[in-house]
LOROGU-530158 format. One record per residue (C-alpha): residue number from 0; residue in three letters; x, y, z. Coordinates in Angstrom, 1 decimal. Example, Ala and Ser with C-alpha at 12.3 -4.5 7.8 and 13.67 -1.06 7.14 Angstrom:
2
<rec koldren="0" selo="ALA" xx="12.3" yy="-4.5" zz="7.8"/>
<rec koldren="1" selo="SER" xx="13.7" yy="-1.1" zz="7.1"/>
***
This chain:
289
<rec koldren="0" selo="UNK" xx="0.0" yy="0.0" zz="0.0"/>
<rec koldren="1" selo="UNK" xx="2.8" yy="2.5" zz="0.8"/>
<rec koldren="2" selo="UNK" xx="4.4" yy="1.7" zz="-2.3"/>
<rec koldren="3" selo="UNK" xx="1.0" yy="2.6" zz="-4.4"/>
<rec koldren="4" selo="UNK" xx="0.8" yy="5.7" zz="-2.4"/>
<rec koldren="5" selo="UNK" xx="4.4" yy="6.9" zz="-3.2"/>
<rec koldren="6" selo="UNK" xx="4.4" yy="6.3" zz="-6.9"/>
<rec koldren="7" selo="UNK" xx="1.0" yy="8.0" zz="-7.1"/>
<rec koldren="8" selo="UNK" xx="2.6" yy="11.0" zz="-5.0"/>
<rec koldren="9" selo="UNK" xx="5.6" yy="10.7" zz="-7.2"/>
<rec koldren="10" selo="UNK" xx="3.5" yy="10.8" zz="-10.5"/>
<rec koldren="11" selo="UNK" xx="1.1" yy="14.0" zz="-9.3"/>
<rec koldren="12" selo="UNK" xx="4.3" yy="15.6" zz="-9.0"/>
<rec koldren="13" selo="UNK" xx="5.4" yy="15.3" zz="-12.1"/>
<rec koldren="14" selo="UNK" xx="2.5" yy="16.5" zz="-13.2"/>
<rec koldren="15" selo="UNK" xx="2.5" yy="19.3" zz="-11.2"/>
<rec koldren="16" selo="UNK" xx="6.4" yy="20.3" zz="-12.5"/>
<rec koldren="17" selo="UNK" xx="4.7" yy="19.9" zz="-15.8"/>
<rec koldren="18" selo="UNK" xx="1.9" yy="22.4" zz="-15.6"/>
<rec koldren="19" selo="UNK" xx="4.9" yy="25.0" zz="-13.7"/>
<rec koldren="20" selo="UNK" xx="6.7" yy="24.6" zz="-17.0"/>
<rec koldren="21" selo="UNK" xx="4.2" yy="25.2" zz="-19.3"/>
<rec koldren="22" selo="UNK" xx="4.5" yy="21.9" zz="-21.5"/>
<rec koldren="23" selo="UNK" xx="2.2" yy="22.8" zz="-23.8"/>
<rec koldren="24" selo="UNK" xx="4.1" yy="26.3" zz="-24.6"/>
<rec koldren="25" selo="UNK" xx="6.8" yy="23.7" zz="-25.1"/>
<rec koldren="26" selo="UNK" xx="5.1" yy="21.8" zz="-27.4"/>
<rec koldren="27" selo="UNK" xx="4.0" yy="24.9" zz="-29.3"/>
<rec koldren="28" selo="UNK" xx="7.7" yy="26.3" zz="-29.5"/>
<rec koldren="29" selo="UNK" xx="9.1" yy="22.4" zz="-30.9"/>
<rec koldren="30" selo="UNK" xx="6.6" yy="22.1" zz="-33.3"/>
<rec koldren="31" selo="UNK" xx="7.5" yy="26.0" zz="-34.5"/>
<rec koldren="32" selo="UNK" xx="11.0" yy="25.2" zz="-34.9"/>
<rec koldren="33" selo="UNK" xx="10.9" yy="22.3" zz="-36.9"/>
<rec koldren="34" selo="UNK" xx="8.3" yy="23.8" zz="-39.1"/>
<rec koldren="35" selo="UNK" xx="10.4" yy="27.0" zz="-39.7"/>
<rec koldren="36" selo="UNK" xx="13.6" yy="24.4" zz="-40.8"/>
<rec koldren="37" selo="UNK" xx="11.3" yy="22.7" zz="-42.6"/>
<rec koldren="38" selo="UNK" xx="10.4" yy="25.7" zz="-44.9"/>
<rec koldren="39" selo="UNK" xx="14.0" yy="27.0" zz="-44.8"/>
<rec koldren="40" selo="UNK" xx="15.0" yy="23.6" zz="-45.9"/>
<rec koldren="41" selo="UNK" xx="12.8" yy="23.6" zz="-48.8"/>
<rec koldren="42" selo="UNK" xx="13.2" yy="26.9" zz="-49.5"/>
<rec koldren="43" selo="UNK" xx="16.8" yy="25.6" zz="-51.1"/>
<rec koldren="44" selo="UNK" xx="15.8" yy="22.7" zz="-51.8"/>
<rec koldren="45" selo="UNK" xx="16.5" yy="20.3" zz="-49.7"/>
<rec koldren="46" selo="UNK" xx="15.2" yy="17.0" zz="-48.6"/>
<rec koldren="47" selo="UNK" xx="12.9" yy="16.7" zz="-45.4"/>
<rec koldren="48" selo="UNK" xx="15.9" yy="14.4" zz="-44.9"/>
<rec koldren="49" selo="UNK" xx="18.4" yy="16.9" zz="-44.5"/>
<rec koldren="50" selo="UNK" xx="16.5" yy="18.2" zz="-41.6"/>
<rec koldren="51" selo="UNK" xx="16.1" yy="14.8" zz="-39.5"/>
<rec koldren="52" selo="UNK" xx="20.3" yy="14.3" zz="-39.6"/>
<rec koldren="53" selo="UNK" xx="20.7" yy="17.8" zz="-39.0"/>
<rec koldren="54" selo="UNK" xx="22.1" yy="17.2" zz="-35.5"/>
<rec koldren="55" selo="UNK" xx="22.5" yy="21.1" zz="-34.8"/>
<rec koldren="56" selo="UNK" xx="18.9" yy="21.9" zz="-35.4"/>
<rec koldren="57" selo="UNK" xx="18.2" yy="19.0" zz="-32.7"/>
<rec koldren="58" selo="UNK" xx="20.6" yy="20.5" zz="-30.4"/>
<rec koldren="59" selo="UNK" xx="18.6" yy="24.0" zz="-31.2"/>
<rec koldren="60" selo="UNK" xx="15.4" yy="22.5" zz="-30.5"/>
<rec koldren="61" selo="UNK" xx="16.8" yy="20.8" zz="-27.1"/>
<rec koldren="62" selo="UNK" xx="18.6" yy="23.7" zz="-25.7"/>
<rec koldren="63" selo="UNK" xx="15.0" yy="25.6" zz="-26.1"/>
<rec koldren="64" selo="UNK" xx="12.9" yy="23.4" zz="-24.7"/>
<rec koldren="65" selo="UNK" xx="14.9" yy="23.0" zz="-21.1"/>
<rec koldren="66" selo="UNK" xx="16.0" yy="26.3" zz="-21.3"/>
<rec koldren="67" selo="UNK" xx="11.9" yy="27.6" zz="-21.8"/>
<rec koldren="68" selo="UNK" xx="11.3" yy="25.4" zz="-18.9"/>
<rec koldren="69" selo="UNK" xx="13.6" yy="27.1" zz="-16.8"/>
<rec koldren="70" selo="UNK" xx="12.2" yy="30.2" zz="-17.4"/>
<rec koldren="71" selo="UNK" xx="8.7" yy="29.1" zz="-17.0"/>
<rec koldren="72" selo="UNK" xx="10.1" yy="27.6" zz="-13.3"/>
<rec koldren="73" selo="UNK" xx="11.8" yy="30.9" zz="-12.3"/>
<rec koldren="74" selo="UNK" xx="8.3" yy="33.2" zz="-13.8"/>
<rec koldren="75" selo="UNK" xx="6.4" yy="30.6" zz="-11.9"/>
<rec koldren="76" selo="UNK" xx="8.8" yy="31.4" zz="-8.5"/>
<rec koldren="77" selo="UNK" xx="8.5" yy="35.2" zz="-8.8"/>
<rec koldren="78" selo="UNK" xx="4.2" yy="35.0" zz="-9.7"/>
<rec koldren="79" selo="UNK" xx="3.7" yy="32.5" zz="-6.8"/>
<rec koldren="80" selo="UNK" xx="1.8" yy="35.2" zz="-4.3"/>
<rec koldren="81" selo="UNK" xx="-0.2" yy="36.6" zz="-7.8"/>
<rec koldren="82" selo="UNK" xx="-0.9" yy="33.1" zz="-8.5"/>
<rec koldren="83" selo="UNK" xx="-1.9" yy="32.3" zz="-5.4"/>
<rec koldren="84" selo="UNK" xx="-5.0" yy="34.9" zz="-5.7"/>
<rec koldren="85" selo="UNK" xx="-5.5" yy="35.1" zz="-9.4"/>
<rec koldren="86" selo="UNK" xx="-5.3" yy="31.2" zz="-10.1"/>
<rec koldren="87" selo="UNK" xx="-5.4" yy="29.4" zz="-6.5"/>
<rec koldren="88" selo="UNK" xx="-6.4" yy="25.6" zz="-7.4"/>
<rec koldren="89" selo="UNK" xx="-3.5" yy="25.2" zz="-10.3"/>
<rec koldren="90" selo="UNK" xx="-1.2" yy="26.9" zz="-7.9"/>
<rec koldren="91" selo="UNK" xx="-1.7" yy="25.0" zz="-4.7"/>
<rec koldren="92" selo="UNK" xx="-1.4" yy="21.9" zz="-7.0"/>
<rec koldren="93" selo="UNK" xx="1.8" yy="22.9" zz="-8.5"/>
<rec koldren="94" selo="UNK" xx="3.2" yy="23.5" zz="-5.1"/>
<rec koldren="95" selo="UNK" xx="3.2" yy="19.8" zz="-4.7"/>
<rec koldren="96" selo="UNK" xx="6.9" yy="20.3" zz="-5.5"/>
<rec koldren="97" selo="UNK" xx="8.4" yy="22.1" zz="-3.2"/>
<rec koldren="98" selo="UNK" xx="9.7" yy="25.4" zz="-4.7"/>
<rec koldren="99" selo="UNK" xx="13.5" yy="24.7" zz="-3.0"/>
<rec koldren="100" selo="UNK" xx="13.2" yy="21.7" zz="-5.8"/>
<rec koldren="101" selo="UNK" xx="11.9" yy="24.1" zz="-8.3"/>
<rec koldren="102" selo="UNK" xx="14.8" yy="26.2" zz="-8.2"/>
<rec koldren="103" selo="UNK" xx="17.3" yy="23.1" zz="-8.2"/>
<rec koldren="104" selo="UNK" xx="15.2" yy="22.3" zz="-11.8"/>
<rec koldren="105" selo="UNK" xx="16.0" yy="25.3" zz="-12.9"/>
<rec koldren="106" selo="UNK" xx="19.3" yy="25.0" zz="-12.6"/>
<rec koldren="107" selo="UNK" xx="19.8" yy="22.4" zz="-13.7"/>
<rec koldren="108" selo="UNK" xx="17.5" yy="22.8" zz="-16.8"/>
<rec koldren="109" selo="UNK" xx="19.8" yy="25.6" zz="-17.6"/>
<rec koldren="110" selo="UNK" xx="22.9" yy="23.8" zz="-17.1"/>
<rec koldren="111" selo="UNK" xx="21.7" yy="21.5" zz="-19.7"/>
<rec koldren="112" selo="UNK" xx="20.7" yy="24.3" zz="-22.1"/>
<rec koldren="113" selo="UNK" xx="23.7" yy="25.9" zz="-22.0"/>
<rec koldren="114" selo="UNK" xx="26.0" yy="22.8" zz="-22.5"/>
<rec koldren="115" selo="UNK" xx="23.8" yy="21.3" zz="-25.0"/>
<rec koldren="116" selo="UNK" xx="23.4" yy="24.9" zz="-26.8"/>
<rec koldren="117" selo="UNK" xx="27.6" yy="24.8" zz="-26.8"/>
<rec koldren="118" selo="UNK" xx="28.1" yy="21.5" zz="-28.4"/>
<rec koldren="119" selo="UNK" xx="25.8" yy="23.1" zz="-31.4"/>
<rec koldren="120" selo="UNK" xx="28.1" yy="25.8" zz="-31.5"/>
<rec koldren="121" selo="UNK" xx="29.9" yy="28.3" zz="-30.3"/>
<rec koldren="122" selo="UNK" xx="27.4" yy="31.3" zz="-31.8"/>
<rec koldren="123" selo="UNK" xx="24.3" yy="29.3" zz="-30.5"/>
<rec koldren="124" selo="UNK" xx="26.0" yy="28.6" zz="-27.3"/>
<rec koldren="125" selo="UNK" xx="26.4" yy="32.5" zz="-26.8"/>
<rec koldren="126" selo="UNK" xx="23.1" yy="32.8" zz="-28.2"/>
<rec koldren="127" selo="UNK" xx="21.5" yy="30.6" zz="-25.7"/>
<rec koldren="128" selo="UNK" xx="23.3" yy="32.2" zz="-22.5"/>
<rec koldren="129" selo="UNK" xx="22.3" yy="35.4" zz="-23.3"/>
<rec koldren="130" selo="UNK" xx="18.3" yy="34.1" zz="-23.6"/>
<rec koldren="131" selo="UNK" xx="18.0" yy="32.5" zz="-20.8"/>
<rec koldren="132" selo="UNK" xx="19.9" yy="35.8" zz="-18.7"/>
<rec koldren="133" selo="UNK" xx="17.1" yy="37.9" zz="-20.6"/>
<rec koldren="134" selo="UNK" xx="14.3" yy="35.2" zz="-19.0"/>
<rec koldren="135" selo="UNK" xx="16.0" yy="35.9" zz="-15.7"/>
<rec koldren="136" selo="UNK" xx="16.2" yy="39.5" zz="-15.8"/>
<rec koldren="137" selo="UNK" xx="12.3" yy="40.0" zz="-17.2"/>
<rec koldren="138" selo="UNK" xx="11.0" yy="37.4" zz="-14.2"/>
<rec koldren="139" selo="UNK" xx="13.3" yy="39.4" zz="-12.0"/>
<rec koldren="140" selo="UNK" xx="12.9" yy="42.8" zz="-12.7"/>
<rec koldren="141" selo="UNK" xx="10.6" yy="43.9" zz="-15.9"/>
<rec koldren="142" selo="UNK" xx="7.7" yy="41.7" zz="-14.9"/>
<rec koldren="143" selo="UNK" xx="7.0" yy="44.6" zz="-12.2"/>
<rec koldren="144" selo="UNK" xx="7.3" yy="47.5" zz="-15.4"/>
<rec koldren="145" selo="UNK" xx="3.9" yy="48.0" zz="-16.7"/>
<rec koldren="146" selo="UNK" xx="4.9" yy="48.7" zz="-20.6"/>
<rec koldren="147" selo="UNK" xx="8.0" yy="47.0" zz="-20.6"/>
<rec koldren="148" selo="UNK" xx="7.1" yy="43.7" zz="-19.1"/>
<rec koldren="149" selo="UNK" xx="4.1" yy="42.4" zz="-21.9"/>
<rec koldren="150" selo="UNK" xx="6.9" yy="44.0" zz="-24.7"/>
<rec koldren="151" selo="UNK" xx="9.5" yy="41.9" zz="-23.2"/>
<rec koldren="152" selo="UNK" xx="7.7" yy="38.6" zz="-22.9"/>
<rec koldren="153" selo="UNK" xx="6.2" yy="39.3" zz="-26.6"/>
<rec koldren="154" selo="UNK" xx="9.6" yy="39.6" zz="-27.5"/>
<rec koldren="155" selo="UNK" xx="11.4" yy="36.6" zz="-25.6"/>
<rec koldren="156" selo="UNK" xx="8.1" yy="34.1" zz="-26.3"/>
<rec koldren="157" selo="UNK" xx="9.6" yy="34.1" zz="-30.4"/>
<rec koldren="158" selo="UNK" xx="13.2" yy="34.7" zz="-29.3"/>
<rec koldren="159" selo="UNK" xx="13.5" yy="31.2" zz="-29.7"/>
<rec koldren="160" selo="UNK" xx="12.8" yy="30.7" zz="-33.4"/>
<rec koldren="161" selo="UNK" xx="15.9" yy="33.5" zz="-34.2"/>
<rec koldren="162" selo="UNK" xx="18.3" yy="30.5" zz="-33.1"/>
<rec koldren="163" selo="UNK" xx="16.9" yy="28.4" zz="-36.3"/>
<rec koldren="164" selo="UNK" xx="17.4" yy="31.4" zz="-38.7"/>
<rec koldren="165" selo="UNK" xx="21.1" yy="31.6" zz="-37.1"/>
<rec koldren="166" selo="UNK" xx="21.8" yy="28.3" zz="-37.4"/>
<rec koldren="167" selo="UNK" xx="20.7" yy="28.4" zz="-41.0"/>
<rec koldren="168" selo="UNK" xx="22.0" yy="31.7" zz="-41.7"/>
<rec koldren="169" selo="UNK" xx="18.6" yy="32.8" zz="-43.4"/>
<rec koldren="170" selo="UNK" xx="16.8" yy="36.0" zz="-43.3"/>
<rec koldren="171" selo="UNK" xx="14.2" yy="36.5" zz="-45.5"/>
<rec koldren="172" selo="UNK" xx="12.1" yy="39.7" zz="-45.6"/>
<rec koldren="173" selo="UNK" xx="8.7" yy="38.1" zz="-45.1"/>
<rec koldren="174" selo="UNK" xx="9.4" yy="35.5" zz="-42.3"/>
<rec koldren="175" selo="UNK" xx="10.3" yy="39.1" zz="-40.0"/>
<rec koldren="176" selo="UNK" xx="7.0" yy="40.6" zz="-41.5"/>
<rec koldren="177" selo="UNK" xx="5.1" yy="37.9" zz="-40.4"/>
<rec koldren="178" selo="UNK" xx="7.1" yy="37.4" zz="-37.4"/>
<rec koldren="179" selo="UNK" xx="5.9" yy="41.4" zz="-36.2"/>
<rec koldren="180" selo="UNK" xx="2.8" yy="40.6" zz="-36.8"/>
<rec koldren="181" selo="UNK" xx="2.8" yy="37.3" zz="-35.1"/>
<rec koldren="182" selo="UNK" xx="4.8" yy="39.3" zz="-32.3"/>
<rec koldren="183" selo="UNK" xx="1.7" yy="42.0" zz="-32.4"/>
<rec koldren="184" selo="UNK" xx="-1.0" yy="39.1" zz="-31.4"/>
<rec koldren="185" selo="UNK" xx="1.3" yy="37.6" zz="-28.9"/>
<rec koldren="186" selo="UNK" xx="1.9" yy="41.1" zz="-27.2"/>
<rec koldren="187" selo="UNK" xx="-2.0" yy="42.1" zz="-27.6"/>
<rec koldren="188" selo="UNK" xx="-2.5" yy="39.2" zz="-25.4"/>
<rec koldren="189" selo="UNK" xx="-0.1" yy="39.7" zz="-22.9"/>
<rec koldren="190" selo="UNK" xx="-2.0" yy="43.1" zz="-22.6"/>
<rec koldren="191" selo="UNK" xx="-5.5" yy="41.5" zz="-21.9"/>
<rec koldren="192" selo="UNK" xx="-3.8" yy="38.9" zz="-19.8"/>
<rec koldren="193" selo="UNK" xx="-3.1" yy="41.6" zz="-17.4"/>
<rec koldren="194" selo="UNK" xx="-7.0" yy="41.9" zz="-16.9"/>
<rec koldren="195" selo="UNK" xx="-7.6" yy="38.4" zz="-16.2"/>
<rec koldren="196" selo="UNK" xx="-4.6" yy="38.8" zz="-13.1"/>
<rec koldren="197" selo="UNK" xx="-5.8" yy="41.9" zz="-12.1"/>
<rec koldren="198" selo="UNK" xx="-6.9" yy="41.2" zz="-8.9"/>
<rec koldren="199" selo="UNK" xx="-4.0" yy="39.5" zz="-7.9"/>
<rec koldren="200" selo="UNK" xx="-1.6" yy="42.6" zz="-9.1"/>
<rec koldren="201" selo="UNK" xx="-3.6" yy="45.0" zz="-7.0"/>
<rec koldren="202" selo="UNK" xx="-3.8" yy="43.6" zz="-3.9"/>
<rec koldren="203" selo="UNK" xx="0.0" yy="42.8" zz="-4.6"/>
<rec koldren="204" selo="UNK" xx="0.8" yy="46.4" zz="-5.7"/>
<rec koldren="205" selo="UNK" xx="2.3" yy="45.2" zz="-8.9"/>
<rec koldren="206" selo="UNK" xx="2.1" yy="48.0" zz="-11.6"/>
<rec koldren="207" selo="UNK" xx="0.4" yy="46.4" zz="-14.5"/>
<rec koldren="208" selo="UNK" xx="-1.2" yy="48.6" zz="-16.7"/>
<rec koldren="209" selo="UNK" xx="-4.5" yy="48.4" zz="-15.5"/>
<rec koldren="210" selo="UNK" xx="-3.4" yy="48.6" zz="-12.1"/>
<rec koldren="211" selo="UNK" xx="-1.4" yy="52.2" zz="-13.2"/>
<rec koldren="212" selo="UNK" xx="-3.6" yy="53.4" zz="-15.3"/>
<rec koldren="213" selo="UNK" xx="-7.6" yy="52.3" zz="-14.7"/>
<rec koldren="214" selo="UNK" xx="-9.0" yy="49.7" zz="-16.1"/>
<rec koldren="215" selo="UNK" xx="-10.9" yy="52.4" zz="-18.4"/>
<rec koldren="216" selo="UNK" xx="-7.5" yy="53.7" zz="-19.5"/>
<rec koldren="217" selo="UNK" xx="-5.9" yy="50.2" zz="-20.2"/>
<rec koldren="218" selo="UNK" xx="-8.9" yy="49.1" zz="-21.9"/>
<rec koldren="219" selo="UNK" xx="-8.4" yy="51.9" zz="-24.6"/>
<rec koldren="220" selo="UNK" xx="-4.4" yy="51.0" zz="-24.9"/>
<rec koldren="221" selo="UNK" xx="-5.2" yy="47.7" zz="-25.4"/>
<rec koldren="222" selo="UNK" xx="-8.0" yy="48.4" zz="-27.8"/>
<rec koldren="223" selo="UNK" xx="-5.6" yy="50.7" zz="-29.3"/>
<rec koldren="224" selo="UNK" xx="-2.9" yy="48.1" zz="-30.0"/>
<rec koldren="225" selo="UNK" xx="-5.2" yy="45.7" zz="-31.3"/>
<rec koldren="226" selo="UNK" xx="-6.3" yy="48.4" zz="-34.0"/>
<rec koldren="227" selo="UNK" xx="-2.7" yy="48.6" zz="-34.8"/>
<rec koldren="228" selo="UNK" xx="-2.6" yy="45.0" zz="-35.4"/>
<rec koldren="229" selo="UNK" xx="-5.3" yy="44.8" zz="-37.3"/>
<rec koldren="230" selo="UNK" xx="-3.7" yy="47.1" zz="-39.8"/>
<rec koldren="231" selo="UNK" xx="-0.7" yy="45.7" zz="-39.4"/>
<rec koldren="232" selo="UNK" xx="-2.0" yy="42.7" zz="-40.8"/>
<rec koldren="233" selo="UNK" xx="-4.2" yy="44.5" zz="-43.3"/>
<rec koldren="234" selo="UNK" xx="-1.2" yy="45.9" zz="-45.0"/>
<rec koldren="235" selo="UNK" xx="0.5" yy="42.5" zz="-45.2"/>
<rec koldren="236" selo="UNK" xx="-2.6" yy="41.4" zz="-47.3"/>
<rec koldren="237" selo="UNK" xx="-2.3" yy="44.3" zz="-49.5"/>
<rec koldren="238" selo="UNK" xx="1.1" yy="43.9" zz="-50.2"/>
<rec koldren="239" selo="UNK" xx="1.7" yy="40.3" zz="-50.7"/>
<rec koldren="240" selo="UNK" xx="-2.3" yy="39.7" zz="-51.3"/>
<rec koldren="241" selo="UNK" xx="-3.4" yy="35.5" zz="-50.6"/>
<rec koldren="242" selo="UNK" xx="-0.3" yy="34.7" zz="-52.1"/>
<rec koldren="243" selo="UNK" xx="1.4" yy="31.6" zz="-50.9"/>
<rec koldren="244" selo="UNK" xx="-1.7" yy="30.2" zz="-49.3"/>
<rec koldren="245" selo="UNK" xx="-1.6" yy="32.9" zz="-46.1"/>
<rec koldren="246" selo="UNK" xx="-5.3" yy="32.7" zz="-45.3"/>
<rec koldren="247" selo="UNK" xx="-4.1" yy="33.0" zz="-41.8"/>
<rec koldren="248" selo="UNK" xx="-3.5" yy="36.6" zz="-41.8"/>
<rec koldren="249" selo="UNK" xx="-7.3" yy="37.6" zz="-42.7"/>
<rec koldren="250" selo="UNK" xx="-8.2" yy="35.1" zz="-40.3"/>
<rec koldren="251" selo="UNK" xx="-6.1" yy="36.6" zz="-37.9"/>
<rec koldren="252" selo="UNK" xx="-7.3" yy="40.4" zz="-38.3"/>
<rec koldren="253" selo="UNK" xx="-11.6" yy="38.8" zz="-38.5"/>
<rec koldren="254" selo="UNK" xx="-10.4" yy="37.6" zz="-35.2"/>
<rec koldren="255" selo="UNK" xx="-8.6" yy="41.0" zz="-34.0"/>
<rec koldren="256" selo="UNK" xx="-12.1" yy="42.7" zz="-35.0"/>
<rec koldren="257" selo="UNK" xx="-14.2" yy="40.5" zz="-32.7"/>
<rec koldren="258" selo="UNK" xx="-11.4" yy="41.1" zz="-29.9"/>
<rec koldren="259" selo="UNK" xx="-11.8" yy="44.7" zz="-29.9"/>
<rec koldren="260" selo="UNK" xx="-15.7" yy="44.4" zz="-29.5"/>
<rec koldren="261" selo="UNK" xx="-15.3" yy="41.9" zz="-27.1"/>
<rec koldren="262" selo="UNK" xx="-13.0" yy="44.0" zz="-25.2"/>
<rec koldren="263" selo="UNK" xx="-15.9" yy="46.5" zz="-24.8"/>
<rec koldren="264" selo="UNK" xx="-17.9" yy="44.3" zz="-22.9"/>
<rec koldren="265" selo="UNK" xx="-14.9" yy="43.1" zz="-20.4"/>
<rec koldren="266" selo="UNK" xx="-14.7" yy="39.4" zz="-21.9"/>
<rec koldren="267" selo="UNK" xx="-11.3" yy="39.0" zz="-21.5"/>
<rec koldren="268" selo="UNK" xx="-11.2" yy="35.3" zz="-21.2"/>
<rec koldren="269" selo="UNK" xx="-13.1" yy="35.2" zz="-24.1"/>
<rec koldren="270" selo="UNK" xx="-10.6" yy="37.0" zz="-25.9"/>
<rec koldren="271" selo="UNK" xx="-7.4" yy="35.6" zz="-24.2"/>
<rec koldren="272" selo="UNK" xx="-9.0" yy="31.7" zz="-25.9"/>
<rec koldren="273" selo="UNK" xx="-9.2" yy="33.7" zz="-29.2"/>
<rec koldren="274" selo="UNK" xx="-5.6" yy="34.7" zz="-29.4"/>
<rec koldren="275" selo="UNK" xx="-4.7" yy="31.4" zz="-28.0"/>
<rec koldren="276" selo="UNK" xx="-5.9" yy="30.2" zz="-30.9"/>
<rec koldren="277" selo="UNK" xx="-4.4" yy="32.7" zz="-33.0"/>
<rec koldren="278" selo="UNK" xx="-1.2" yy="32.1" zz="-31.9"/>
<rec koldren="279" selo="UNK" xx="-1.8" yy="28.3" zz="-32.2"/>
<rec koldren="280" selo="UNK" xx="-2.6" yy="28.9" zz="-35.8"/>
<rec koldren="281" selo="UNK" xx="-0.3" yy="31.2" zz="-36.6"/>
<rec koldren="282" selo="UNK" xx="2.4" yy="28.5" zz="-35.8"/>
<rec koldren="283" selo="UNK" xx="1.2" yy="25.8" zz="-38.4"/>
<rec koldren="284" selo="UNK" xx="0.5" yy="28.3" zz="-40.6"/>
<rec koldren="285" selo="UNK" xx="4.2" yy="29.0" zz="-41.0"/>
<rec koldren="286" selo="UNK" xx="4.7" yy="25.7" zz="-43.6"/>
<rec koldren="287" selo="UNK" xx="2.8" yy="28.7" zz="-46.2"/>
<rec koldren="288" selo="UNK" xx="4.8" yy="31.3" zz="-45.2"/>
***
């Protein structure tokens, strides 16, 4: 019976340190990298082949998925009081491991990054050490600078996908167009995420936007950026028009349009599940980019 009782423990913990490192942000971020070398790939015309030996790309994909995680852990050890309010049940499960073990993870998960990142190379290794510093430094200090903070984790949740356009040394003009505009949905939802965790910034005094400026006031800056998204992506259809199959970006803006109405009637959750999905799509849709 004991036995039983520790492996079931031992299992519900594991679960737990899989819902603190966001495994299906994981997932997403895998999937987008291999989709990405895939295009590149075939963009010169290589095989599907060359991508499954490339053992560099693998290192790539490795080095961002443990060094994610450790971000995800430290974000998780700096939000636990916000949590705590804003999302008690998921957070009193995920304390389940203790947050002393947490923080050995996250070493360790960053040990492996680094190392791992190196063998690939010495640019990606630099590459690597300098991300996961920046996913220190925003759960550290910009997560408490309204502004900065949802610009900062807009910018670090794509960072990874640079390292596969270093590795391949490719840079073409549409894949960063597409890139700000898949950038623009990620940071419109960082914005209405700070609704949803309201109460937990205010009783906390953390200076989100809505807590600094009203709710009123943030509602029309987030409104605001979404409108600038929307023609953000307008101007991507009339410049390149449907070409190459992109039905994603007038998806993407319909979807924008709704958000902005539904933003008038406070459904934030709502609209947080419709960028979700967005951003979702906007990931397989990369094999037509």
């Amino acid at each position: 019976m004991g036995t039983s009782v520790n492996k079931n423990n031992l299992a519900l913990k594991f679960i737990a340190l899989l819902s603190i490192v966001r495994w299906y942000n994981i997932l997403l971020t895998v999937v987008a990298q291999y989709l990405s070398a895939y295009v590149l790939l075939e963009h010169d015309g290589v095989s599907i082949w060359g991508m499954v030996s490339d053992l560099k790309l693998h290192a790539i994909v490795l080095a961002s998925v443990f060094s994610i995680a450790g971000g995800f852990i430290i974000n998780d050890f700096y939000d636990f009081e916000k949590d705590l309010i804003n999302r008690p049940d998921t957070t009193l499960f995920n304390d389940m491991v203790r947050r002393k073990t947490t923080l050995n993870f996250y070493i360790l998960f960053n040990t492996i990054a680094i190392v791992i990142a190196f063998l690939a190379s010495l640019k990606i290794g630099i590459f690597f050490t300098l991300f996961i510093f920046s996913l220190w430094l925003y759960s550290h200090k910009l997560r408490r600078l309204p502004f900065i903070k949802e610009f900062a984790a807009s910018v670090l949740s794509i960072t990874c996908f640079f390292a596969v356009l270093l590795h391949f040394s490719r840079f073409y003009p549409f894949v960063f167009i597409y890139g700000a505009f898949f950038m623009s949905l990620v940071y419109c939802r960082e914005l209405v995420k700070q609704f949803i965790n309201f109460t937990g910034d205010k009783a906390l005094n953390i200076q989100s936007i809505p807590v600094s400026l009203g709710i009123d006031k943030a509602k029309s800056f987030t409104a605001f950026m979404m409108v600038l998204s929307f023609l953000a992506g307008l101007s991507i259809l009339f410049y390149y028009g449907l070409e190459l199959g992109d039905y994603f970006i007038l998806l993407a803006i319909s979807g924008v349009v709704v958000c902005i109405i539904l933003m008038q009637k406070n459904r934030f959750r709502t609209i947080n599940t419709i960028y979700k999905i967005l951003i979702v799509l906007g990931i397989l849709n990369i094999l037509w980019v």
